[in-house]
FILUMGU-70041 format. One line per 3 residues: number of its first residue (from 1); their letters; for each residue z, x, y of N, C-alpha, C. Coordinates in steps of 0.2 Angstrom, whole numbers. Atoms other than C-alpha are relative to their C-alpha. Example, Ala and Ser with C-alpha at 12.3 -4.5 7.8 and 13.67 -1.06 7.14 Angstrom:
REM residues 2
1	as	0,4,-6,39,62,-22,0,4,6  -1,-4,-6,36,68,-5,3,-4,5;
This chain:
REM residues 167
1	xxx	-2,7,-2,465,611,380,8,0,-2  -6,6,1,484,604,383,3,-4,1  0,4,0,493,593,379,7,0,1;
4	xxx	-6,1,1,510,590,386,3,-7,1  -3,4,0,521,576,384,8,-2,1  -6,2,-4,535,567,393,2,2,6;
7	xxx	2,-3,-7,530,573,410,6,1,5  -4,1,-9,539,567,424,8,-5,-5  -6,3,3,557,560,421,-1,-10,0;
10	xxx	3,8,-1,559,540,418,1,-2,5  -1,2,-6,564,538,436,-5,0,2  7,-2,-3,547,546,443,-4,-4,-5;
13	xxx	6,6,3,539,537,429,-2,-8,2  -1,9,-1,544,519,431,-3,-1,9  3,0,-6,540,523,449,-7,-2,1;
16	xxx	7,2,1,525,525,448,-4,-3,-1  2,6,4,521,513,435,-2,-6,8  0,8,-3,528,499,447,-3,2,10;
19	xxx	3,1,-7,519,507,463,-8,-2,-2  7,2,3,501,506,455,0,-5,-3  0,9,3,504,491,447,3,-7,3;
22	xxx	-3,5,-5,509,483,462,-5,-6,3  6,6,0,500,466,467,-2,3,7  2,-2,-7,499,475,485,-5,7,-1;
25	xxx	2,-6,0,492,492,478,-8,0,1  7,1,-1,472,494,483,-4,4,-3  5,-6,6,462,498,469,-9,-3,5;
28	xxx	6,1,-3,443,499,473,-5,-2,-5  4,0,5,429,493,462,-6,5,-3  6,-8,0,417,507,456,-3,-6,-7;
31	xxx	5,3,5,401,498,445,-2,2,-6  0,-4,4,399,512,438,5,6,-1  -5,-5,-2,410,526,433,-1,8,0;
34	xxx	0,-6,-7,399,540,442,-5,-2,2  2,3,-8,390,540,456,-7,-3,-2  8,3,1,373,539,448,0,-1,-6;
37	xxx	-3,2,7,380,532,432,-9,-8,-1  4,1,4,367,525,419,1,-4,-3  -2,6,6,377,515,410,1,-5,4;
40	xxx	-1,7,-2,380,496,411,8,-2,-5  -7,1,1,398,489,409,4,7,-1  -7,-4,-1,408,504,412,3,1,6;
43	xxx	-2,0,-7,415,499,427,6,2,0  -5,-2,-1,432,503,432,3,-1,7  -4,-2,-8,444,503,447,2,7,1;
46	xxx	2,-6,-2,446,518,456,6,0,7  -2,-3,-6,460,524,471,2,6,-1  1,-7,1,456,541,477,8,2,6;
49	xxx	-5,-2,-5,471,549,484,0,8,5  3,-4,-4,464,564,490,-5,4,-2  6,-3,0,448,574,491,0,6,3;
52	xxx	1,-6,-4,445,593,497,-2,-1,6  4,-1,-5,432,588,509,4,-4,5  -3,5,-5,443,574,518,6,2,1;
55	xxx	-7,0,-2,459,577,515,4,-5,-5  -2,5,0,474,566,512,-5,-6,0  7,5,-1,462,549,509,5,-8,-3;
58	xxx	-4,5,2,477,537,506,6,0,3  -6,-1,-5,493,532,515,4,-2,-9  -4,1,4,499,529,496,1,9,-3;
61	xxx	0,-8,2,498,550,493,6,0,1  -7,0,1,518,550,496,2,-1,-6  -4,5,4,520,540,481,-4,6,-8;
64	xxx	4,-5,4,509,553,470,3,6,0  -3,-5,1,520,567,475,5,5,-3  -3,-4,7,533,570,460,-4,1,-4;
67	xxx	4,-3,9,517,570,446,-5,5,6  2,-4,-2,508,581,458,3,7,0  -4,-6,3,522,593,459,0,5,-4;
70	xxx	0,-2,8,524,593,441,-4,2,-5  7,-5,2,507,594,438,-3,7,2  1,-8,-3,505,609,449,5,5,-3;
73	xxx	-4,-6,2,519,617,441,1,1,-6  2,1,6,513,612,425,-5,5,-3  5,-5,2,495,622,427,3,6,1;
76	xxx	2,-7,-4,503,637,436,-4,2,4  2,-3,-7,497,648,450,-8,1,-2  6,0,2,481,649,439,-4,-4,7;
79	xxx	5,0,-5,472,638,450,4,-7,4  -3,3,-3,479,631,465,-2,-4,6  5,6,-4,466,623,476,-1,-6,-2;
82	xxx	2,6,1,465,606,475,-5,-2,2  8,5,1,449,596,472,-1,-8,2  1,9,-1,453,578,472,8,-1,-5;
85	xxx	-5,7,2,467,564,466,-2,-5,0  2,8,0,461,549,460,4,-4,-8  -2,6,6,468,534,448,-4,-4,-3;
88	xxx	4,5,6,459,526,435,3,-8,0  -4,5,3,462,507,431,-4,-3,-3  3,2,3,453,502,417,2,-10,-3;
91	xxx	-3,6,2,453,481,413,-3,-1,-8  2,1,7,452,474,394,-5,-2,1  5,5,1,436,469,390,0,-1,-8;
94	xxx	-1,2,9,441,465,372,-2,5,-7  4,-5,5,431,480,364,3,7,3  2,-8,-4,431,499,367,-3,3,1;
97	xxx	7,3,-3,419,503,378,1,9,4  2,-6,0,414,522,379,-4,4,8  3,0,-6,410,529,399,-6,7,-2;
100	xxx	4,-6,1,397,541,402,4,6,0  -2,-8,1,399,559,397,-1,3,6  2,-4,-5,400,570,412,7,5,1;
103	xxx	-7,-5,-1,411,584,420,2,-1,8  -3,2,-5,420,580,434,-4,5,9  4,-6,-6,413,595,447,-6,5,-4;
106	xxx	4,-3,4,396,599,437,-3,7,4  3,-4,-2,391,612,452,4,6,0  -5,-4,2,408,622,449,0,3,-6;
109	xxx	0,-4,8,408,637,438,8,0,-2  -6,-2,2,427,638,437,5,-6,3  -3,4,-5,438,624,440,7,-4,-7;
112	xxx	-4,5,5,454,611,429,-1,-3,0  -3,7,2,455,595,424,6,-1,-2  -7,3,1,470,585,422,0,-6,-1;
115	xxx	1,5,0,471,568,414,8,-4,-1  -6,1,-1,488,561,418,1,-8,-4  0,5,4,492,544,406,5,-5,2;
118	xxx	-7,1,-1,503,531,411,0,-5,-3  0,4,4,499,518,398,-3,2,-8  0,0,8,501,520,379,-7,-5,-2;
121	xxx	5,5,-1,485,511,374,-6,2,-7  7,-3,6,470,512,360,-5,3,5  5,-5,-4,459,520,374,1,6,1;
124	xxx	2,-8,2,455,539,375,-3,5,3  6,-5,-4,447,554,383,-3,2,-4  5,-3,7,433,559,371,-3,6,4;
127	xxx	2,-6,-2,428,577,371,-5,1,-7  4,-1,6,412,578,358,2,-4,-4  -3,5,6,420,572,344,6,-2,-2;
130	xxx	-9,-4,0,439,576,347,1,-7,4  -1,6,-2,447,559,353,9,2,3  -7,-2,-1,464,563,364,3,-10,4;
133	xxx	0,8,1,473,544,363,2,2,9  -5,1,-6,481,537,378,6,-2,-1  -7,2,1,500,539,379,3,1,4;
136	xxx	-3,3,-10,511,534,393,5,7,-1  -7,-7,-1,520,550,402,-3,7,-4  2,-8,2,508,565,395,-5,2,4;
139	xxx	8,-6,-1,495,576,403,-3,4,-4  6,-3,4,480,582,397,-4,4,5  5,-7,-6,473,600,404,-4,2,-3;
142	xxx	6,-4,2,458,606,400,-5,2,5  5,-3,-5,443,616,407,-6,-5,2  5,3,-5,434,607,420,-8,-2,-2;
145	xxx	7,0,-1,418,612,414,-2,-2,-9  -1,4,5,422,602,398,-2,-6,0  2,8,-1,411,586,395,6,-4,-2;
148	xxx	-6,5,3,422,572,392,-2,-8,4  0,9,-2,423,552,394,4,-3,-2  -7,3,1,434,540,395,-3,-9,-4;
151	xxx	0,8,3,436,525,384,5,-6,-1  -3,7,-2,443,509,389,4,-5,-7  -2,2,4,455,500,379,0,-11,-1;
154	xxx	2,6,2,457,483,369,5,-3,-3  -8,2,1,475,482,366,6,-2,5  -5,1,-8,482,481,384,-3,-2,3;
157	xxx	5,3,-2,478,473,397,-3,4,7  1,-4,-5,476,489,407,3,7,-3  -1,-4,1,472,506,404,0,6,8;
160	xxx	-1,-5,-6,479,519,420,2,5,-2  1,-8,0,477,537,423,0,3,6  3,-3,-6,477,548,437,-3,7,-1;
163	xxx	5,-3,-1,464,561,437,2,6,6  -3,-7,-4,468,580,444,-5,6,-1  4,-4,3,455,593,445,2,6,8;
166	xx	-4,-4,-3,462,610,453,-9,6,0  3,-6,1,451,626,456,4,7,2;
């Protein structure tokens, strides 16, 4: 697992910030946060920016393309397939609120993760019992095939991430 911080410069930052957080941006509601999710109240917002099997899946994927970059040239030539892009947007619900454990491609034997942070926040990616916070402007690389969940914050009134899993 790493951990780098101060990713993309402030300009790429702020950008981004103010494309996602735009009153125009199209977030999606997901009930649950996987597909055959078990748990109750871990819902979340969701825009997928692209998928292996479809492709591009977004006319906002432009706007992703300095932290994708950066994240590709972050992992190295290790694994260069892309798998999916998607955005997190978590809403305050006053407490912190633990999603299921899962791995993002459980039928992959070999594959990354990438959890990209663009809010400083009390919320967190939990790995067992290893708690990595959410801090605006870092990525977090780890093995794919690494359970983990994410947990929702109670200090903001929005926890945002983008999600990168490379094989």
């Amino acid at each position: 697992m790493n951990l780098y911080k101060n990713l993309l410069s402030d300009i790429d930052f702020n950008n981004l910030i103010d494309v996602l957080t735009s009153k125009y941006f199209p977030w999606y509601f997901y009930k649950t946060s996987l597909n055959d999710g078990k748990y109750t109240n871990d819902f979340m917002f969701v825009h997928t920016f692209y998928e292996k099997q479809v492709g591009i899946n977004s006319p906002e994927f432009i706007n992703i393309l300095p932290l994708l970059n950066k994240v590709s040239a972050t992992i190295g030539t290790k694994h260069t397939d892309l798998l999916r892009i998607k955005a997190n947007l978590y809403t305050n619900q006053n407490k912190n609120i633990t999603h299921e454990e899962h791995t993002d491609y459980p039928d992959l034997d070999s594959y990354t993760t990438a959890v990209y942070n663009l809010t400083t926040c009390n919320g967190a990616t939990k790995f067992e019992n290893k708690l990595e916070p959410s801090i605006a402007n870092s990525l977090l690389v780890f093995d794919g095939n690494t359970m983990h969940s994410g947990i929702t914050q109670s200090d903001t009134d929005i926890r945002l991430l983008v999600n990168f899993d490379f094989k």
